[in-house]
GUPA-636363 format. One record per residue: residue in three letters; x, y, z of N, C-alpha, C, O in turn. Coordinates in pm, whole numbers, plus 50000, padded with zeros to 5 digits. Each point is the difference from the previous one (the first is absolute). Layout:
residues N
residuo_n_x_n_y_n_z_ca_x_ca_y_ca_z_c_x_c_y_c_z_o_x_o_y_o_z
ALA_X_Y_Z_X_Y_Z_X_Y_Z_X_Y_Z
...
//
This chain:
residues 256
residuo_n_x_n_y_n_z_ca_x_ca_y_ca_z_c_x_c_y_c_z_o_x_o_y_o_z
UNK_74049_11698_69679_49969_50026_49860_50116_50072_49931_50044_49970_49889
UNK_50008_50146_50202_50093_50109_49940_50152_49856_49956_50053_49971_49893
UNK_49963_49986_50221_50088_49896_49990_50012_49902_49877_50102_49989_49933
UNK_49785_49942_50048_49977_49962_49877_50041_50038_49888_50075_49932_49930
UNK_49872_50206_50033_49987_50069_49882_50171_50062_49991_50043_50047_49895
UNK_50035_49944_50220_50146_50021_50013_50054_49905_49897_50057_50037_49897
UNK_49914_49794_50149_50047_49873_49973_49987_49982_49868_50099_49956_49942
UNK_49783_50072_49980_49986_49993_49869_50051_50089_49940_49975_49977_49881
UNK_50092_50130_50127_50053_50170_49954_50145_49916_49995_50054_49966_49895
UNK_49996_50007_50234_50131_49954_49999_50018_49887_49913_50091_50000_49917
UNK_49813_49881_50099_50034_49868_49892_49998_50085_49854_50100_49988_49929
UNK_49828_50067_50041_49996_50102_49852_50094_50058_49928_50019_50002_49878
UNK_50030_50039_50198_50146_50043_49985_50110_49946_50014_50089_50008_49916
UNK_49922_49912_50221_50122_49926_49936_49977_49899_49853_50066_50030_49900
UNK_49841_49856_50096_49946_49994_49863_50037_50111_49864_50073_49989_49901
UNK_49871_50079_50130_50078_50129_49855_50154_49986_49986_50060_49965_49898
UNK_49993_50070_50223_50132_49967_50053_50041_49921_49892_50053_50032_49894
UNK_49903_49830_50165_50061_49898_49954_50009_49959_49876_50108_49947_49972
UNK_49787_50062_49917_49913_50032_49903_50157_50042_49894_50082_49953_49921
UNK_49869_50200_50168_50122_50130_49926_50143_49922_49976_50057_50002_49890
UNK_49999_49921_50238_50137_49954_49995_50012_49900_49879_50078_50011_49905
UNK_49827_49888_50118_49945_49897_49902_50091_50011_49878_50105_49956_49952
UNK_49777_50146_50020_49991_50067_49829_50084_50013_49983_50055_49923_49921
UNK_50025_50194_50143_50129_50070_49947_50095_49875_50039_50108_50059_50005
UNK_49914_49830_50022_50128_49881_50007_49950_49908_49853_50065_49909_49949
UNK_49799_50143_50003_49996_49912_49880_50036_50040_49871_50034_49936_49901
UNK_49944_50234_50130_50022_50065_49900_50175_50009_49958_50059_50012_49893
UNK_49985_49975_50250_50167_50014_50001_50086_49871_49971_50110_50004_49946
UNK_49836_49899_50090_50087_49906_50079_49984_49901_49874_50100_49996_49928
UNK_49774_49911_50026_49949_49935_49888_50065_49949_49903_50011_49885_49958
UNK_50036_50223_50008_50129_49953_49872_50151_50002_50060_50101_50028_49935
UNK_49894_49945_50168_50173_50003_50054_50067_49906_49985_49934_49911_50053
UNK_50191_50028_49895_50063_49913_49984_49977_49876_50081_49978_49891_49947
UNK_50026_50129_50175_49969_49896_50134_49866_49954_49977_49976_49879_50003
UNK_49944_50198_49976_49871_49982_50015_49956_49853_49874_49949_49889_50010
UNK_50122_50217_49853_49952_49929_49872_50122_49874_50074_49948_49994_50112
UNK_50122_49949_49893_50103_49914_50004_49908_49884_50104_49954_49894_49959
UNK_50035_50163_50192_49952_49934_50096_49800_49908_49957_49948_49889_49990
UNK_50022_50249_50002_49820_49989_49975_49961_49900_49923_49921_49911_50035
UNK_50163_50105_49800_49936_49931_49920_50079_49921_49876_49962_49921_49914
UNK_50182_50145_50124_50052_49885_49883_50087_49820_50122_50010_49878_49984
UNK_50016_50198_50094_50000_49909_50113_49933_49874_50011_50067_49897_49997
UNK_49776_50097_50019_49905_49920_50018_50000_49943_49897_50023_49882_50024
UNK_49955_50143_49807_49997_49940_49911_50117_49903_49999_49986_49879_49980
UNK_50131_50179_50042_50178_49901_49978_49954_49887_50059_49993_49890_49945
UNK_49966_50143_50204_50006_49892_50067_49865_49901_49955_50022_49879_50008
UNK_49861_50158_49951_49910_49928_49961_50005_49906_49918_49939_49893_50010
UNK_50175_50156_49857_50023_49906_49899_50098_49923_50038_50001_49885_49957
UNK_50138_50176_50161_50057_49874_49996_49956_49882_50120_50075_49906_50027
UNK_49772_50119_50050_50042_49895_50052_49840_49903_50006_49955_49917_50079
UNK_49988_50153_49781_49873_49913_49929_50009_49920_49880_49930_49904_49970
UNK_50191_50161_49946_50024_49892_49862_50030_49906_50007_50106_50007_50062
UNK_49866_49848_49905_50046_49940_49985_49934_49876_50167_50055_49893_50027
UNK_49832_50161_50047_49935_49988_50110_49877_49909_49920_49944_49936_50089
UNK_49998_50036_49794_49896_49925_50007_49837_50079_50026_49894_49938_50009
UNK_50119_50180_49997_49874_50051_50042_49948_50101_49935_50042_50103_49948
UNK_49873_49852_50066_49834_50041_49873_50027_50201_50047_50051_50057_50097
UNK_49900_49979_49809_49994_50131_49969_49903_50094_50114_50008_50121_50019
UNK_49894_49773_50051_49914_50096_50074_50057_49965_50161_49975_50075_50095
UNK_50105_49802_49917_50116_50014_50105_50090_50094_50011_50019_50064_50104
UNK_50059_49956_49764_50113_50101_50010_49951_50138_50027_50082_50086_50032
UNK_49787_49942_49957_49960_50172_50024_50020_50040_50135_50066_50088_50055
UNK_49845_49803_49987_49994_50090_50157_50127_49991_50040_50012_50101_50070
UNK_50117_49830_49931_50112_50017_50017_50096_50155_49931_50085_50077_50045
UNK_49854_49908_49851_50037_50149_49938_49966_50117_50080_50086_50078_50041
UNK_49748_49938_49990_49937_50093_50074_50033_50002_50138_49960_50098_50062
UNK_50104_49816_50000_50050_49975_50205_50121_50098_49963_50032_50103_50061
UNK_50036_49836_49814_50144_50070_50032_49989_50115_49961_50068_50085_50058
UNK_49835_49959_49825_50033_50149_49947_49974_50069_50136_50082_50063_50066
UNK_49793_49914_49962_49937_50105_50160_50084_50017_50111_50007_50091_50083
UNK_50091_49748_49897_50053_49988_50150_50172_50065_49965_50076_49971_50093
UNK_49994_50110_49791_50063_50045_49976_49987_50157_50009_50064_50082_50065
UNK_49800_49932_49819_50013_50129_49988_49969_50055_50084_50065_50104_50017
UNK_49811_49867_50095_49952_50120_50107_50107_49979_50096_50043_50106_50045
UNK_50018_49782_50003_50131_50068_50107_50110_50037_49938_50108_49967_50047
UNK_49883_50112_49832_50143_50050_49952_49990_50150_50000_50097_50068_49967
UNK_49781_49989_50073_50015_50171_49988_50046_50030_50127_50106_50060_50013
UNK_49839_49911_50068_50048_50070_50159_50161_49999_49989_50061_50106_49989
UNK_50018_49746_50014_50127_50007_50053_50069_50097_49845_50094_50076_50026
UNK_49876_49920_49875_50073_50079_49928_49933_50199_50011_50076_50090_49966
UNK_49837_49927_50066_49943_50141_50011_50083_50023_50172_50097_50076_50000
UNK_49879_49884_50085_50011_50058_50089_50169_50000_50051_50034_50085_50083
UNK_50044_49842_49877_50135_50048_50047_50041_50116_49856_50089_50083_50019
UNK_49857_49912_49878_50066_50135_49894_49906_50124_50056_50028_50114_49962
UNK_49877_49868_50114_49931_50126_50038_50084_50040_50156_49976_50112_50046
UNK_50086_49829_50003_50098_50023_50147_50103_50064_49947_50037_50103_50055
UNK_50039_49844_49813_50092_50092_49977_49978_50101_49918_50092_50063_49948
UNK_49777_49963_50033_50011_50113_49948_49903_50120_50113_49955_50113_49984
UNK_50047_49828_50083_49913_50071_50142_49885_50013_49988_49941_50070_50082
UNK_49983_49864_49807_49838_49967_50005_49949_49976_50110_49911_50062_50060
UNK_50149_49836_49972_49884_49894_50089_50039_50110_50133_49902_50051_50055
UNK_50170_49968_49972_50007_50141_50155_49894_50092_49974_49899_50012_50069
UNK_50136_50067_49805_49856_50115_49982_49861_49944_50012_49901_50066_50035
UNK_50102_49790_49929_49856_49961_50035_49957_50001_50170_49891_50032_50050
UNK_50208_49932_50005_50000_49985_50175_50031_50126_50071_49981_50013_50121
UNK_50083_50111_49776_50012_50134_50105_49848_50080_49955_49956_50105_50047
UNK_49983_49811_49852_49886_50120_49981_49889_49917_50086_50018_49909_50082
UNK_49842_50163_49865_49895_49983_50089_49969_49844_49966_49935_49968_49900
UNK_50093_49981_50150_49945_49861_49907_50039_49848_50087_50097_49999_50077
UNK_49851_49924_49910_50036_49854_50127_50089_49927_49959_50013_50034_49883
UNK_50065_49876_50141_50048_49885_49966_49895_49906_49932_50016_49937_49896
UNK_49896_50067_50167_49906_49890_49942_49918_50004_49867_49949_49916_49926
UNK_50066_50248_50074_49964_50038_49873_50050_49959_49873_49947_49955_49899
UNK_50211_50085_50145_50080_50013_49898_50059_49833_49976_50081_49987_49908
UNK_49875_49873_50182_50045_49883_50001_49864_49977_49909_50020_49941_49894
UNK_49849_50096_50133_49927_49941_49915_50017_50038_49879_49972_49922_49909
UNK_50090_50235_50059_49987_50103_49820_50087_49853_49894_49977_49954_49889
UNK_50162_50004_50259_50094_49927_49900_49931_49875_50005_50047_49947_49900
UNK_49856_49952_50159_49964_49879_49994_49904_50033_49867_50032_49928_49906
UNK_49865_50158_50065_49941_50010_49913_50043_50011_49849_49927_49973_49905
UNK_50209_50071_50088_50124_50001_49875_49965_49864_49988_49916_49952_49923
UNK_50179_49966_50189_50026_49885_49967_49848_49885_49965_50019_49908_49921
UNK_49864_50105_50133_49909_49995_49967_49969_49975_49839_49992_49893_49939
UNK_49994_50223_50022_49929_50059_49840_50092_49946_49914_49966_49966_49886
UNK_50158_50020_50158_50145_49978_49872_49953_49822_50020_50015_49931_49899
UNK_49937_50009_50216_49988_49851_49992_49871_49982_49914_49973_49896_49941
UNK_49960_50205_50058_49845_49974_49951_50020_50018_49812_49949_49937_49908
UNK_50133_50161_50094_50035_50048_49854_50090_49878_49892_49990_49952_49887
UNK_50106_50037_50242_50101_49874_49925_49892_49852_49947_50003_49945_49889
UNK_49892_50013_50253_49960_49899_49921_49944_49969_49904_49983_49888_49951
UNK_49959_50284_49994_49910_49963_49893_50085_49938_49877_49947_49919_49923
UNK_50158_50113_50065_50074_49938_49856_49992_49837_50008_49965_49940_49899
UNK_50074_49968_50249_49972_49846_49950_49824_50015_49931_49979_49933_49899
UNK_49926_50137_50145_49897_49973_50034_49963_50037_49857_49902_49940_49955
UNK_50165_50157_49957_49938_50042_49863_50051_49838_49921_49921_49927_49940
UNK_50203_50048_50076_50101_49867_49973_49892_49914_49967_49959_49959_49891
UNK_50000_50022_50234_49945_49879_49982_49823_50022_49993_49932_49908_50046
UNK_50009_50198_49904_49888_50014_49952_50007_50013_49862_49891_49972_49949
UNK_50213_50066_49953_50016_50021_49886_50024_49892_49948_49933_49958_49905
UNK_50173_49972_50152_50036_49898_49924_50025_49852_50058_50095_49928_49972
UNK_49810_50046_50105_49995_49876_50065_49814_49977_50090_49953_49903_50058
UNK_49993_50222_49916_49895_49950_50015_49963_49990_50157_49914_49921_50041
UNK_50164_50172_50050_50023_49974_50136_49810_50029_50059_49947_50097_49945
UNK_49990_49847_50128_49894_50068_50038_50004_49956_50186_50037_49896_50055
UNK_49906_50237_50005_49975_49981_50150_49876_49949_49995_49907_50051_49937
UNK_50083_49782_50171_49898_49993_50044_49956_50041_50115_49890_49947_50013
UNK_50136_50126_50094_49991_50062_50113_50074_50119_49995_50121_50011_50021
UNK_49792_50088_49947_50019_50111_49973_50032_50099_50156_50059_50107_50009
UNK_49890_49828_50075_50017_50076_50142_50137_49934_50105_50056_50060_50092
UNK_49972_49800_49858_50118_50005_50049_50131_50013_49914_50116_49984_50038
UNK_49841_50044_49849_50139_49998_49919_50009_50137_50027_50111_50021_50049
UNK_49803_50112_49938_49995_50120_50081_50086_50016_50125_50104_50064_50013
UNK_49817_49853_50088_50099_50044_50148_50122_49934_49988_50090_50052_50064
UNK_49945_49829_49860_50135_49965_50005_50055_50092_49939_50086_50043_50077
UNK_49915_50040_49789_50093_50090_49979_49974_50132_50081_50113_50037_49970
UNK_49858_50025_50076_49935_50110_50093_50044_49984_50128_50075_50085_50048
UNK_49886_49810_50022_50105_49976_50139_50115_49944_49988_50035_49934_50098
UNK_50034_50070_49817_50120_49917_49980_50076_50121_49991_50073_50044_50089
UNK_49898_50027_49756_50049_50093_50028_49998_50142_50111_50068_50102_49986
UNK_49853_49876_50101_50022_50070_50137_50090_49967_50075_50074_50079_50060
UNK_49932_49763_49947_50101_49957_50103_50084_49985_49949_50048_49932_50091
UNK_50043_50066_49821_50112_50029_49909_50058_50153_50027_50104_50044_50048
UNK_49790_50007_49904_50049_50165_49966_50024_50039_50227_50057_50105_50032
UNK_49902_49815_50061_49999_50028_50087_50149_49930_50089_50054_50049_50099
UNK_49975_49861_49848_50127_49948_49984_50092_50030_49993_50095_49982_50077
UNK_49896_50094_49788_50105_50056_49933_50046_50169_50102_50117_50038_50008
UNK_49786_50026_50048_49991_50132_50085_50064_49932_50087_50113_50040_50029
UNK_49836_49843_50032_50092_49936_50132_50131_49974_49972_50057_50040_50102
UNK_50035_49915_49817_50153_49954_49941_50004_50174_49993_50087_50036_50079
UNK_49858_50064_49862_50061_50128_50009_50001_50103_50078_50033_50117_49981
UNK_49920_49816_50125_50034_50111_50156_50161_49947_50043_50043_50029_50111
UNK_50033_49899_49800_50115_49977_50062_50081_50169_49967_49958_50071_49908
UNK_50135_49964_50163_50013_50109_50002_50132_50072_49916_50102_50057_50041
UNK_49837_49907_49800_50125_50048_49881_49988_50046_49874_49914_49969_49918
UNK_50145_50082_50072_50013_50097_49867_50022_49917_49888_50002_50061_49893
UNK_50021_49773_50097_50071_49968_49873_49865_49853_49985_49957_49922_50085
UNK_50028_50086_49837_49858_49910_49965_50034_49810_50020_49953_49898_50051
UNK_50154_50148_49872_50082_49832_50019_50013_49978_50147_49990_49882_50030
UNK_50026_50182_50046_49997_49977_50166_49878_49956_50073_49987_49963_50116
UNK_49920_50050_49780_49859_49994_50056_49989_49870_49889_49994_49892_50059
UNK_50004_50100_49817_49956_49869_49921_50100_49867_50014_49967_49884_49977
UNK_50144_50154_50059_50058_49878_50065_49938_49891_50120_49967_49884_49975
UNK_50026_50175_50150_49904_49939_50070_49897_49978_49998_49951_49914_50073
UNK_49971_50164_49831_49830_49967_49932_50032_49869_49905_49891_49950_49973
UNK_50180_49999_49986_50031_49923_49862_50049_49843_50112_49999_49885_49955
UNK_50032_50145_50167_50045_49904_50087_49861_49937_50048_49991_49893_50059
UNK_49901_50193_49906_49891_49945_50040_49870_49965_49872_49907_49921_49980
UNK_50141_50164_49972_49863_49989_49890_50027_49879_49869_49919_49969_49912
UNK_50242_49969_50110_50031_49887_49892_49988_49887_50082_49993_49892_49942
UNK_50002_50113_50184_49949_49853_50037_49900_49958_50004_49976_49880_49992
UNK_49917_50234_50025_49810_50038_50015_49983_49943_49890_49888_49950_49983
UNK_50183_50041_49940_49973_49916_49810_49965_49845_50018_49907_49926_49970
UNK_50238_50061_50106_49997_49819_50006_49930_49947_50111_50063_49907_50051
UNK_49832_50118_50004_49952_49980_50132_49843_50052_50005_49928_49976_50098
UNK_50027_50097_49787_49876_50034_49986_49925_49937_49905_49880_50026_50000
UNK_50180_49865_49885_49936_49920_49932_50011_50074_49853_49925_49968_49908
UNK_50169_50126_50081_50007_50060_49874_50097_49923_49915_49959_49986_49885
UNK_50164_49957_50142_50045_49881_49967_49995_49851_50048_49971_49903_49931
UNK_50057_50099_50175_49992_49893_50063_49812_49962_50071_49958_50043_50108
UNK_49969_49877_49802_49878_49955_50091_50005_50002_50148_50093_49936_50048
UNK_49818_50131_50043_49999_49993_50140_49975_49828_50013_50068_49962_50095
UNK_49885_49966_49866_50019_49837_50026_50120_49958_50001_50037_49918_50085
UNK_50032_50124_49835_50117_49943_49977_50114_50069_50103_50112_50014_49949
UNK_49873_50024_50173_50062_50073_50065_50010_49945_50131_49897_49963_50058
UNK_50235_50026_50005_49989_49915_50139_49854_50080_50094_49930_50097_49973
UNK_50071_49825_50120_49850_50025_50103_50054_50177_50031_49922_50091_49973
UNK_50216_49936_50086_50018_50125_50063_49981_50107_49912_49950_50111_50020
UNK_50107_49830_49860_50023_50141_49864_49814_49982_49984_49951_50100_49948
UNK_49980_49824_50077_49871_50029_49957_49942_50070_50087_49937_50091_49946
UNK_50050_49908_50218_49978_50052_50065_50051_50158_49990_49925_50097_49990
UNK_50231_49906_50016_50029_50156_49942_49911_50056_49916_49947_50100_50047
UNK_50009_49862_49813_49932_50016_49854_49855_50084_50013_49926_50061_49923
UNK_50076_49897_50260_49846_50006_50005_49985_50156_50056_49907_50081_50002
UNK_50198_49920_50033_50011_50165_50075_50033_50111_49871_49978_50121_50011
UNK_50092_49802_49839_50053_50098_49924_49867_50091_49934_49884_49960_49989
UNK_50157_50140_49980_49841_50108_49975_50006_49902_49803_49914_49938_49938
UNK_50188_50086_50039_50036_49954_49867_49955_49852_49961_50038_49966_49888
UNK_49872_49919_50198_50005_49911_49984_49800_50023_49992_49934_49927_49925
UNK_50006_50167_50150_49870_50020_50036_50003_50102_49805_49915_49977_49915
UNK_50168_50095_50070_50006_50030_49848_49977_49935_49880_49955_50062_49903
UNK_50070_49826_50092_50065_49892_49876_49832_49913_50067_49913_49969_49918
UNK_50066_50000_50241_49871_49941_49987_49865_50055_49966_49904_49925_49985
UNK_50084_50245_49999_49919_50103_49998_49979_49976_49852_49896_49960_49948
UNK_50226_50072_49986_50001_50029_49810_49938_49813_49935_49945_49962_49896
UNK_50095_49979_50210_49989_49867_49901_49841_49980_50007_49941_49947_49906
UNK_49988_50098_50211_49880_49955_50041_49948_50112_49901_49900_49947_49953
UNK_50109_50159_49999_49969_50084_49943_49967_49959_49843_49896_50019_49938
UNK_50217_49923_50022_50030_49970_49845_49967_49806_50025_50072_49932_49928
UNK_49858_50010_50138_49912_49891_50028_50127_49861_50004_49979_49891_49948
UNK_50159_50146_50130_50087_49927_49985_49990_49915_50054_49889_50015_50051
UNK_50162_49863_49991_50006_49924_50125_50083_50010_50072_50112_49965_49961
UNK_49872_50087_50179_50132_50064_50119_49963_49937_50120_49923_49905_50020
UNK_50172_50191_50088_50004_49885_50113_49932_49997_50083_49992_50107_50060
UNK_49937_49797_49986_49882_50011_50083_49946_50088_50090_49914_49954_50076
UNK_50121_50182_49935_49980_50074_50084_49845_50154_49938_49988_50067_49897
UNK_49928_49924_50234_49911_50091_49991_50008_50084_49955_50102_50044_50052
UNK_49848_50069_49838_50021_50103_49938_50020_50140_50092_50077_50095_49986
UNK_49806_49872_50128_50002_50118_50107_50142_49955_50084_50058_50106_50023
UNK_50009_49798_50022_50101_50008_50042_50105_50085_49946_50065_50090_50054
UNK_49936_49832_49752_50120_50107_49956_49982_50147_50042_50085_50059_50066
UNK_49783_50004_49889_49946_50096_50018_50039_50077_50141_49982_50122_49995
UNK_50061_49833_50109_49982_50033_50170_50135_50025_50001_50051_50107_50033
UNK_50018_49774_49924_50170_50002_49950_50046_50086_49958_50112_50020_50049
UNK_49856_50059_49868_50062_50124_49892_49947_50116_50071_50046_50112_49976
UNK_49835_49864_50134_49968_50194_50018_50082_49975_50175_50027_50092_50077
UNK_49991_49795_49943_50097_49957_50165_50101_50068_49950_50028_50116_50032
UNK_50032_49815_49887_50169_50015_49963_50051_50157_49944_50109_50046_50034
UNK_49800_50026_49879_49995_50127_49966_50015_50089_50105_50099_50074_49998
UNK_49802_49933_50114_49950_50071_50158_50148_49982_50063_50055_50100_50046
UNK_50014_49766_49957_50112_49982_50069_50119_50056_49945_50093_50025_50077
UNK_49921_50008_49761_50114_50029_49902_50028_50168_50038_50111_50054_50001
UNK_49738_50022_50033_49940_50117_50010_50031_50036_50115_50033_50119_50002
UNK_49972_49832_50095_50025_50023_50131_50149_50022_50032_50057_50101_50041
UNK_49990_49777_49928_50150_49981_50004_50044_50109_49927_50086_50066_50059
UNK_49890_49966_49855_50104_50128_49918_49943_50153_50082_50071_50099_49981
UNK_49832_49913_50088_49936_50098_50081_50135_50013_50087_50084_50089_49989
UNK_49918_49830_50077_50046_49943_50099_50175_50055_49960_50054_50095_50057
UNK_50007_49827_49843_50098_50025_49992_50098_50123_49967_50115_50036_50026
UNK_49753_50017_49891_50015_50163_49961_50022_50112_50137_50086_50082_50033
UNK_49783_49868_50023_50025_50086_50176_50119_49980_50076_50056_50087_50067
UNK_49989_49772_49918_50169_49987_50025_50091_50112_49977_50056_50077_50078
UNK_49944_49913_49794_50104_50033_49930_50020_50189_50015_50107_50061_50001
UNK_49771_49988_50007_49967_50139_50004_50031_50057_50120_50043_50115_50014
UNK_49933_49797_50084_50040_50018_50180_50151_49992_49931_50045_50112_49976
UNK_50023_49803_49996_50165_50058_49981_50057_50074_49941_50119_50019_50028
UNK_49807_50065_49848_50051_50081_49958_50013_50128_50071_50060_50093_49947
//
């Protein structure tokens, strides 16, 4: 019993923990050049240049809007917060005081989280104001933006356990991965229209279970795949993004 009542005291707290870190990276970080650049003017550039002039109806082009805003903005806080908090010896004071790694990996996934949840509302006012956008599946257009942006914002913690002080060191090799996840998840290029292997890849991308989540949501027609699959896809791939940066952080701390 005593044991128990340990387990829930301890989850409680680190929770607060994490909570606490959260907050204060949204309150700080939010308006930072990288952030505004990466998060949200980013996704739009690329939205318009590679939908104009595509042939497709207005309630096609959204959920393409909404994959990329989520799938930009929540993996752009970690790699830009956590190498400017190394050089300024943040992220150490979080690890010499009382407090876990795991704590302080979830405070920054939850940044990246809320900034994906915050960013999408602007397509979403867009296209309720002035196009008439309406969800017909209100529970998966929900978990597609909600687990998407988990596994994004969990992503993004994973590319920033690399071990540096300069942000471009960390968004360079994130950008080696997250611009091909574009052409291979059906956000430009239809998954039909994709050799057998690149489709097979497509099926593993978290970003492809995104774009099928939002479309089924907003009553699109997408690719034949089960809603609970996408669904299994995004909390798999998150658990694994989460781990790995656990993982890599404990590396990195054993060498210092």
């Amino acid at each position: 019993m005593s044991e128990n009542v340990e387990l829930v005291t301890r989850i409680r707290k680190e929770g607060s923990r994490a909570a606490a870190i959260g907050w204060k990276d949204i309150r700080t970080y939010y308006l930072s050049p990288p952030t505004v650049m990466f998060g949200v003017m980013f996704p739009f550039a690329l939205f318009f240049t590679f939908t104009v002039g595509r042939n497709l109806s207005i309630m096609e082009m959204f959920p393409i809007l909404f994959a990329q805003t989520v799938f930009w903005a929540a993996s752009t806080v970690g790699p830009v917060v956590i190498p400017l908090e190394r050089r300024t010896k943040t992220f150490d004071r979080y690890l010499s005081a009382p407090m876990s790694l795991i704590s302080v990996i979830l405070g920054k996934s939850i940044a990246g989280v809320v900034f994906g949840l915050l960013v999408s509302i602007i397509p979403f006012l867009v296209g309720w104001l002035f196009f008439s956008l309406q969800i017909v599946d209100l529970i998966l257009f929900t978990l597609g933006i909600f687990l998407s942006c988990l596994a994004f914002a969990a992503m993004g913690i994973m590319f920033a356990s690399v071990p540096t002080e300069n942000v471009g060191n960390i968004m360079m090799p994130m950008n080696f991965v997250r611009i091909p996840l574009l052409f291979i998840s059906g956000i430009f290029i239809p998954i039909e229209s994709l050799p057998f292997l690149a489709q097979v890849v497509s099926l593993v991308s978290p970003l492809t279970h995104t774009l099928i989540l939002i479309r089924m949501g907003l009553g699109v027609s997408s690719y034949p795949i089960a809603p609970a699959v996408s669904v299994v896809v995004l909390l798999i791939t998150s658990m694994m993004f989460l781990i790995v940066s656990i993982k890599f952080h404990e590396i990195n701390k054993r060498r210092e």
